[in-house]
Backbone as CSV, one residue per row, in Angstrom:
resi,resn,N_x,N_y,N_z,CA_x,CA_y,CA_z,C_x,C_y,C_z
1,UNK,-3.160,25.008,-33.931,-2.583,23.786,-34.454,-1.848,23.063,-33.332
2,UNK,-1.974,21.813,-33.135,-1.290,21.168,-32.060,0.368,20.873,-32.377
3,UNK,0.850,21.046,-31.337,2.204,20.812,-31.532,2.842,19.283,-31.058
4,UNK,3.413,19.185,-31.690,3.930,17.531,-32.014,5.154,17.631,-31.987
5,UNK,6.217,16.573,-30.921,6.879,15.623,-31.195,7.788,15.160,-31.849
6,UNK,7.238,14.756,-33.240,7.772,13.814,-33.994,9.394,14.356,-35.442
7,UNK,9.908,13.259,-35.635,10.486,14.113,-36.752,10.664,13.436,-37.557
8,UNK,10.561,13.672,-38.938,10.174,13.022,-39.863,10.058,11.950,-40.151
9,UNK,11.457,11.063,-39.648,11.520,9.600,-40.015,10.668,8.880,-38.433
10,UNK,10.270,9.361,-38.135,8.830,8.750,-37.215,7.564,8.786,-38.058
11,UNK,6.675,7.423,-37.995,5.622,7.317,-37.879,4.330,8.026,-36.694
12,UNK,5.181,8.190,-35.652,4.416,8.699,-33.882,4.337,9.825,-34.103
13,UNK,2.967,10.041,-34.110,3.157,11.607,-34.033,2.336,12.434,-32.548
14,UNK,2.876,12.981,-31.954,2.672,12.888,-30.190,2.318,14.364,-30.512
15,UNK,1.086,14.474,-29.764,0.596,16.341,-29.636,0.995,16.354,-28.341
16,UNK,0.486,17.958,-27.921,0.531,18.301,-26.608,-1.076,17.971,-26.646
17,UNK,-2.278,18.061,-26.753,-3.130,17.211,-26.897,-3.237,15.646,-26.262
18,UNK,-2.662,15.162,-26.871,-2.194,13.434,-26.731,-1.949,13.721,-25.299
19,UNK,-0.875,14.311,-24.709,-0.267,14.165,-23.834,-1.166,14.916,-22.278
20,UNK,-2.040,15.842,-22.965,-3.057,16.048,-22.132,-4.064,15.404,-21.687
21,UNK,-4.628,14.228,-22.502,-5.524,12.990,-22.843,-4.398,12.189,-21.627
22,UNK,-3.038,11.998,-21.593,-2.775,10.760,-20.783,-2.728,11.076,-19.771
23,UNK,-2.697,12.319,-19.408,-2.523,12.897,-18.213,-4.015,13.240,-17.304
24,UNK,-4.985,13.082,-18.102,-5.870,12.744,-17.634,-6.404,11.042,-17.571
25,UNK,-5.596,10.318,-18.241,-5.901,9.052,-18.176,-5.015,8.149,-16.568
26,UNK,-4.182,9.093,-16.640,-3.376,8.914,-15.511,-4.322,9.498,-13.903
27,UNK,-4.797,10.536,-14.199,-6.169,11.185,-13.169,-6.854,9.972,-12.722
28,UNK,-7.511,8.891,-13.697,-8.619,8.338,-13.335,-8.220,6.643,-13.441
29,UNK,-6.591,6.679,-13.380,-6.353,5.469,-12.405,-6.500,5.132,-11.626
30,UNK,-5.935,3.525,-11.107,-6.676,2.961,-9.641,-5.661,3.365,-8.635
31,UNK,-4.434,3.749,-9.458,-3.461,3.938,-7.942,-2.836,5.146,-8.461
32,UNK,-2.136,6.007,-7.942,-1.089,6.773,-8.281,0.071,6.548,-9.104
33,UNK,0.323,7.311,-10.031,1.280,6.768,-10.955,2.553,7.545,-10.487
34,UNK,2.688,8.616,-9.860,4.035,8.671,-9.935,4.745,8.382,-7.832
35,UNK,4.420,6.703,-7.556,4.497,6.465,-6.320,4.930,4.969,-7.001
36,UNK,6.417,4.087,-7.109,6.580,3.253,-7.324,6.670,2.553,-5.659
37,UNK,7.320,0.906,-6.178,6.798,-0.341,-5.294,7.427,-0.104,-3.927
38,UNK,8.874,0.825,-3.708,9.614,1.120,-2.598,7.932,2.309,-2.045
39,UNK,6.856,2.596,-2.156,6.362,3.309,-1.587,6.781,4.954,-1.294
40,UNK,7.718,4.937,-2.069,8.230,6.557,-2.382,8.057,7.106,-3.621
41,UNK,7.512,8.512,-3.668,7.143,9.351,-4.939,8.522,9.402,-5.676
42,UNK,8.331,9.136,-6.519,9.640,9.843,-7.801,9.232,11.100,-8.486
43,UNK,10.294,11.954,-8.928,9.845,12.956,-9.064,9.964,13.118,-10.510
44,UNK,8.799,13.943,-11.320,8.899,14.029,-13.129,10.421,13.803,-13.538
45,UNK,10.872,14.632,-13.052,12.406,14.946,-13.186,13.076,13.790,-13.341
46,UNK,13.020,12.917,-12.643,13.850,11.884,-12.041,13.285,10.763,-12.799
47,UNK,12.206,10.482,-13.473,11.756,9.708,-14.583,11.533,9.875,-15.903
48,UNK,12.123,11.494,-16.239,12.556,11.794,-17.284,13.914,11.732,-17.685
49,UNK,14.844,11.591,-16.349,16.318,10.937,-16.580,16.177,9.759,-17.297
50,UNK,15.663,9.062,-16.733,15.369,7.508,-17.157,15.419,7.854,-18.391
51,UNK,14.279,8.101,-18.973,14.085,8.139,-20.114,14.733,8.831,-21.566
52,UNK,15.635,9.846,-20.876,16.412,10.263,-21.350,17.626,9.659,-21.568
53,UNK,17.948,8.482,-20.739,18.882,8.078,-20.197,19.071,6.307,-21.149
54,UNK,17.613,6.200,-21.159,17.233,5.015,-22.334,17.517,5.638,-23.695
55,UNK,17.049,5.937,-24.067,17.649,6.938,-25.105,18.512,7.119,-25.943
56,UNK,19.331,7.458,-24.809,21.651,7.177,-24.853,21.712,6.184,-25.763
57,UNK,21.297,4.983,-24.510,21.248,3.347,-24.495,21.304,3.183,-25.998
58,UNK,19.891,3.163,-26.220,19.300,2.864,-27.569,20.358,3.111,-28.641
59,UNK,20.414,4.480,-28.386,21.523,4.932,-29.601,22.909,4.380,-29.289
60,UNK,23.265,4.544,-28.354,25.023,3.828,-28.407,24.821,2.280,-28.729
61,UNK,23.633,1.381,-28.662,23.873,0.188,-28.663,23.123,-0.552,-29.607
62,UNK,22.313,0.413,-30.061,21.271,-0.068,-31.400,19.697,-0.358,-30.209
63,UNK,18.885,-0.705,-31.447,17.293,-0.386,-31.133,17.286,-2.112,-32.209
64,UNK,16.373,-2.763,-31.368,16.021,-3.992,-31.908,14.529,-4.170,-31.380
65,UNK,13.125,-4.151,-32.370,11.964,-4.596,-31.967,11.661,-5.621,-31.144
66,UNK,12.621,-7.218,-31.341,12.593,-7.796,-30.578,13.654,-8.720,-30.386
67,UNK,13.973,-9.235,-29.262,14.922,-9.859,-29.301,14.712,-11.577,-29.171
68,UNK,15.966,-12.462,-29.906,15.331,-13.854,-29.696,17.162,-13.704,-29.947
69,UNK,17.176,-15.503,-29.034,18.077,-16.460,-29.408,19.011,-16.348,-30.936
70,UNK,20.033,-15.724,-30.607,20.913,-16.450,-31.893,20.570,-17.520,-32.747
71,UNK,20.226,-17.160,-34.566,20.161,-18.898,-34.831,21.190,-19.416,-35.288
72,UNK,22.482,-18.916,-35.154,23.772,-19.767,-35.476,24.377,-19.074,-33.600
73,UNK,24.936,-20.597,-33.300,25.652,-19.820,-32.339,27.019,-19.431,-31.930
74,UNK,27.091,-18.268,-31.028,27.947,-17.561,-31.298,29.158,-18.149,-30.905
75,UNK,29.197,-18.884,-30.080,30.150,-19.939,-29.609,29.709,-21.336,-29.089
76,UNK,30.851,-22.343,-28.509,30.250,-23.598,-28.058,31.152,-23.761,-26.912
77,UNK,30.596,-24.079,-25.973,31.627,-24.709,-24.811,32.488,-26.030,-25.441
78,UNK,33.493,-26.136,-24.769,34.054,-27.580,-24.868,33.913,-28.437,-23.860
79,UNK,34.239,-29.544,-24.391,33.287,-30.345,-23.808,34.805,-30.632,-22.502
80,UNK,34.320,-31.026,-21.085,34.920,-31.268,-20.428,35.581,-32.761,-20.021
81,UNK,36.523,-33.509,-19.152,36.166,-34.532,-18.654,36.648,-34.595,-16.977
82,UNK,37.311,-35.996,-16.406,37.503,-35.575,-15.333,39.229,-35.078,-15.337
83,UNK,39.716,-35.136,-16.587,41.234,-34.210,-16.533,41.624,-32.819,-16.797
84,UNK,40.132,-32.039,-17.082,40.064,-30.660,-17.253,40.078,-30.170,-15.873
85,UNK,40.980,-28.998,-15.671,41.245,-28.406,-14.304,40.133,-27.643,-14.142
86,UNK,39.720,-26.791,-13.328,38.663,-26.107,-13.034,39.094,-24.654,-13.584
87,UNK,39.999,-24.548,-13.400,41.275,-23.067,-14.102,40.823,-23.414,-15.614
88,UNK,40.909,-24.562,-16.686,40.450,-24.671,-17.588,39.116,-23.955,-18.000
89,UNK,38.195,-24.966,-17.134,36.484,-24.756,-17.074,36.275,-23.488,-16.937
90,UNK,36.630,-22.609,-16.173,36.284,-20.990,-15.834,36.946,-20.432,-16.975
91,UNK,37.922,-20.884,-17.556,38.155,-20.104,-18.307,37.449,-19.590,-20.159
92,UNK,37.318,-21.762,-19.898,35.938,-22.095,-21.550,35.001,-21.063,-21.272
93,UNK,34.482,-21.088,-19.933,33.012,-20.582,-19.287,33.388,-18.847,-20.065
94,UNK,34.059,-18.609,-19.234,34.002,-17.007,-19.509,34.529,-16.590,-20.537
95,UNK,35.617,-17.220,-21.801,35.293,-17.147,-23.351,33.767,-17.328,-23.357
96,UNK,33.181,-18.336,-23.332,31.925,-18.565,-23.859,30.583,-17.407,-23.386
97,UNK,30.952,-16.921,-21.973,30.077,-15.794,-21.737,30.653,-14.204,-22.778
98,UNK,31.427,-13.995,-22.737,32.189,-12.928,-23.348,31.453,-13.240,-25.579
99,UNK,31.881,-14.547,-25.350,30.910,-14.538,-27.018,29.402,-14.349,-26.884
100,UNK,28.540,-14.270,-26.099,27.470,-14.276,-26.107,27.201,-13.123,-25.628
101,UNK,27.582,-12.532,-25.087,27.418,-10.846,-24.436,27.785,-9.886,-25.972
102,UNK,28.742,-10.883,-26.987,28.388,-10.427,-27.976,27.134,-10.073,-28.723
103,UNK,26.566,-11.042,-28.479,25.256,-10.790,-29.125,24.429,-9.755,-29.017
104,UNK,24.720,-9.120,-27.624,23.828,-7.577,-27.635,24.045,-6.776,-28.823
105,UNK,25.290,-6.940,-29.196,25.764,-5.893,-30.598,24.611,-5.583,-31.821
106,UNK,23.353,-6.680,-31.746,22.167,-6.664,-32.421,21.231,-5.158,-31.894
107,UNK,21.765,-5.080,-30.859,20.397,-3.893,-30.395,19.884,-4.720,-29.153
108,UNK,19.120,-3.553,-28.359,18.692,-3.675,-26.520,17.113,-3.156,-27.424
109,UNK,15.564,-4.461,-26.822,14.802,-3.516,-27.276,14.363,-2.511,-26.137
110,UNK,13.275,-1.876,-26.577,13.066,-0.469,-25.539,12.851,-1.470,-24.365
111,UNK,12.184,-2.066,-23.683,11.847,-2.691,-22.212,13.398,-3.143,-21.856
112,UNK,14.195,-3.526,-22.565,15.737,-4.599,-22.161,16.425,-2.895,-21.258
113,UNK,16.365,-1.825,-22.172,17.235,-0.222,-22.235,16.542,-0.064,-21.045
114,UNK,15.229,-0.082,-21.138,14.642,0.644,-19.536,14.983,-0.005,-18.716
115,UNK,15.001,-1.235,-19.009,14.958,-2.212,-17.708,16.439,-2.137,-17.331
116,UNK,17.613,-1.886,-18.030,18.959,-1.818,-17.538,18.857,-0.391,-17.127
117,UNK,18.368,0.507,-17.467,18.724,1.934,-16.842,18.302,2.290,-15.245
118,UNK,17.223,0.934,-14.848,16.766,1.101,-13.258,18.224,0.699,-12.446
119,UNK,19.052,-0.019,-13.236,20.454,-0.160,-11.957,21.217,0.740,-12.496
120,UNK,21.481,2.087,-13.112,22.571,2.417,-12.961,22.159,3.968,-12.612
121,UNK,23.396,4.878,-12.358,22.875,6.189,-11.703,21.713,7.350,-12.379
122,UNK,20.925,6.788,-13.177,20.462,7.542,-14.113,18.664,7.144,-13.904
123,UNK,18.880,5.719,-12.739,17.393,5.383,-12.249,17.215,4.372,-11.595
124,UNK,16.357,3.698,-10.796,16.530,2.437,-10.282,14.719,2.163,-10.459
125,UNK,14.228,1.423,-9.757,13.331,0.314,-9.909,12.196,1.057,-9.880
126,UNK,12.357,1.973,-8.935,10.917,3.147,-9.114,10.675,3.548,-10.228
127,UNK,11.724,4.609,-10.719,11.566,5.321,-11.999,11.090,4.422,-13.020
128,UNK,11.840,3.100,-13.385,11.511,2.332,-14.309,10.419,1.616,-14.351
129,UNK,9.856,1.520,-13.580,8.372,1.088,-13.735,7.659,2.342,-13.919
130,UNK,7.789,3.685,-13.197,6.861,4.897,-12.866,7.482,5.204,-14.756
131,UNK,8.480,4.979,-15.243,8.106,5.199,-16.877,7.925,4.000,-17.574
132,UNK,7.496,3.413,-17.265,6.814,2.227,-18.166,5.207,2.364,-18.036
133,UNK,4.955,2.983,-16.508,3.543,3.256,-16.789,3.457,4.688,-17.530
134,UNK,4.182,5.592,-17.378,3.659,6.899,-18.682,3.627,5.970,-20.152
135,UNK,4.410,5.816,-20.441,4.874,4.832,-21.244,3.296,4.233,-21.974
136,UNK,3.032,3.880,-20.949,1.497,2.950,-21.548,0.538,3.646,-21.484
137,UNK,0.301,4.517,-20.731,-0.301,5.823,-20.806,-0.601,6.683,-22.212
138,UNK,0.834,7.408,-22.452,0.966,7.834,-24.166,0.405,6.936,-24.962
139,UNK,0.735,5.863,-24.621,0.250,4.568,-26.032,-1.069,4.766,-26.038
140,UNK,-1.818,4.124,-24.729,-2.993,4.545,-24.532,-4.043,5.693,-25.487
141,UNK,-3.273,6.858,-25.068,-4.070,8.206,-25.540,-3.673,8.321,-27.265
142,UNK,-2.645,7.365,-27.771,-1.978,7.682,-29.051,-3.064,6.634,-30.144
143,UNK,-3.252,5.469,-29.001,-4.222,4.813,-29.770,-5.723,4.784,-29.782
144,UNK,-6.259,5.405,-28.431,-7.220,5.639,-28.149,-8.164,4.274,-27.264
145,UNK,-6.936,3.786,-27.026,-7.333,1.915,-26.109,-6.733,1.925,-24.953
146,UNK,-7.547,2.096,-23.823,-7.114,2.330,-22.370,-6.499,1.005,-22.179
147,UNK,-6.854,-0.630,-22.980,-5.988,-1.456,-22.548,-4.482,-1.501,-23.068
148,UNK,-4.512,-0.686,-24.265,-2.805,-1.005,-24.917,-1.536,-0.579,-23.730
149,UNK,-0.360,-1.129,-24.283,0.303,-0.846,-23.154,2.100,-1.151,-24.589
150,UNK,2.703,-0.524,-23.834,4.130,0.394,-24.591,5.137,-1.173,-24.840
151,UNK,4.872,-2.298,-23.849,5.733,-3.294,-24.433,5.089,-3.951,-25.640
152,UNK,3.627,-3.693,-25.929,3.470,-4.922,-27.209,3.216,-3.627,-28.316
153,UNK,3.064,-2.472,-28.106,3.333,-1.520,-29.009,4.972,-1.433,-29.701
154,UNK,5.425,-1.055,-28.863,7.127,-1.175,-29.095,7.531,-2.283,-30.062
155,UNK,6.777,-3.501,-29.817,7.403,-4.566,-30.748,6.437,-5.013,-31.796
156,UNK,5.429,-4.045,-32.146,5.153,-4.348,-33.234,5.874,-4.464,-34.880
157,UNK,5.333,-4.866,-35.889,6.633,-5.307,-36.990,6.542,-3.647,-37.431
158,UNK,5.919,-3.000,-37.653,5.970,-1.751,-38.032,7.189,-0.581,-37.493
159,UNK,7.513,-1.111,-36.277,8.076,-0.083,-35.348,9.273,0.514,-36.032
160,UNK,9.566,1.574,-35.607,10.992,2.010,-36.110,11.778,2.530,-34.870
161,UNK,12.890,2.446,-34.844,14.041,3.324,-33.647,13.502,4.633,-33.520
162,UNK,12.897,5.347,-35.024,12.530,6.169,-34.714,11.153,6.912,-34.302
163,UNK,10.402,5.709,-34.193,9.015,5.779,-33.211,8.980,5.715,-31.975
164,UNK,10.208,4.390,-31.206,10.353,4.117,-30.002,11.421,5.641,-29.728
165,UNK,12.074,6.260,-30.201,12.805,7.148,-29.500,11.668,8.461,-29.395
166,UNK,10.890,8.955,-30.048,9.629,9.807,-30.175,8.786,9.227,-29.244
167,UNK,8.850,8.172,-28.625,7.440,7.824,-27.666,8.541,8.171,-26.464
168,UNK,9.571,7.660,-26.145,10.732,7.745,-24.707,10.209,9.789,-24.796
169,UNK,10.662,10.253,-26.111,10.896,11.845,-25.769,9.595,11.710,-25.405
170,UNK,8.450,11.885,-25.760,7.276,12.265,-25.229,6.531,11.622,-23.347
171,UNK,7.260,10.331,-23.417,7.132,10.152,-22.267,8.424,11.197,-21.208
172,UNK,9.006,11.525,-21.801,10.177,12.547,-20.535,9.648,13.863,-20.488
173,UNK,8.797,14.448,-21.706,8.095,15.876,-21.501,7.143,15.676,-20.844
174,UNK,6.009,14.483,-21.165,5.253,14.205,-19.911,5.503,14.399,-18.413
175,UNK,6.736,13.345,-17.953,7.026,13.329,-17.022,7.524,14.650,-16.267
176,UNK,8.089,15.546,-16.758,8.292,16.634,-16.576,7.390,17.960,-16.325
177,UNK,6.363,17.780,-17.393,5.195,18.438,-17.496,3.825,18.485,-16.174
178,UNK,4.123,17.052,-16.651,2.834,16.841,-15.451,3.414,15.894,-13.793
179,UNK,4.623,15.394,-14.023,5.316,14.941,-13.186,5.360,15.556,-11.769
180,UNK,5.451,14.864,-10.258,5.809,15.929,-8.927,7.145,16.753,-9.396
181,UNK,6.931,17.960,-8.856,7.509,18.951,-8.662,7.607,19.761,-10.301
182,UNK,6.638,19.247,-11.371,7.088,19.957,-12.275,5.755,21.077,-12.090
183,UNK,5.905,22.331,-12.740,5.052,23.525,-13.076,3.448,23.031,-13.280
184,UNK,3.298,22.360,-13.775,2.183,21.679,-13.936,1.342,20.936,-13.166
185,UNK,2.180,20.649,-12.076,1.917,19.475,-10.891,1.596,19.856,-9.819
186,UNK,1.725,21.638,-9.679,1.433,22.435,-8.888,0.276,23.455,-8.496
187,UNK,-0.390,23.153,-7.823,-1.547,23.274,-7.689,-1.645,24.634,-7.015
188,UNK,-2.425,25.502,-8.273,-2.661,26.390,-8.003,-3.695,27.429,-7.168
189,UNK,-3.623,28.748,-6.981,-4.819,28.938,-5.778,-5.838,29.885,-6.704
190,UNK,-6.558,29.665,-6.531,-7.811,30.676,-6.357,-8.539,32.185,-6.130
């Protein structure tokens, strides 16, 4: 029986199967997947932080399929003239940024979480692309369409927090699994 992934309140249900399928889908790419744009390997490990690390995100800040524009807004600048000091203006400005940074309080969707986790100590620009391609990979082997790819999956209307957090875990056992330097990645002798 294949072992899966998922837990209940997921729709995704991820085998070790699945994950053997991407890992061969990853084999018979055009470039190397775990070698991001700085031209240095990242290691499973180190793109399963990421992903682990999105994760956190998600949960401390909420999970939103997609994100759009406020339709009431959250604040308004005032209007200036030439007797407003500039000490004024910076100050409207940054009330008015501070109300709108409110608005994250809706939820980060999965690409916003990854994409903030490449600047902080948990990953930078390699990792986050090198898991956006597992990422599309899993989708790939989950749907059985070498073109699908994890950002227009993620925001489908169906999605749940708890599909996108079951695809992140399965992309970090991946990465780990079949990732450089993991057990798997090591090529054995003869």
């Amino acid at each position: 029986m294949p072992q899966t992934l998922t837990t209940t309140a997921s729709s995704v249900a991820i085998t070790t199967q699945m994950l053997e399928r991407a890992s061969q889908l990853a084999l018979d790419s055009y470039r190397p997947l775990w070698t991001g744009d700085s031209g240095e390997q990242s290691t499973g490990e180190a793109v399963a932080r990421h992903l682990d690390a999105t994760i956190a995100l998600l949960d401390k800040d909420g999970w939103t399929r997609t994100w759009s524009w406020p339709t009431e807004p959250t604040g308004t600048l005032p209007a200036t003239d030439d007797e407003t000091s500039v000490r004024e203006m910076v100050r409207a400005l940054l009330y008015y940024v501070r109300e709108e940074e409110g608005a994250t309080a809706r939820g980060r969707t999965a690409l916003t979480a990854l994409g903030h986790i490449g600047g902080t100590e948990h990953g930078d620009p390699d990792t986050r692309d090198i898991a956006q391609d597992v990422l599309n990979l899993i989708v790939q082997a989950l749907t059985g369409n070498t073109d699908a790819g994890f950002a227009a999956w993620s925001e489908r209307r169906n999605r749940t927090h708890a599909d996108i957090t079951a695809l992140l875990t399965a992309g970090a056992r991946f990465a780990r699994t079949y990732g450089p330097g993991a057990p798997a990645s090591v090529p054995t002798s003869s």
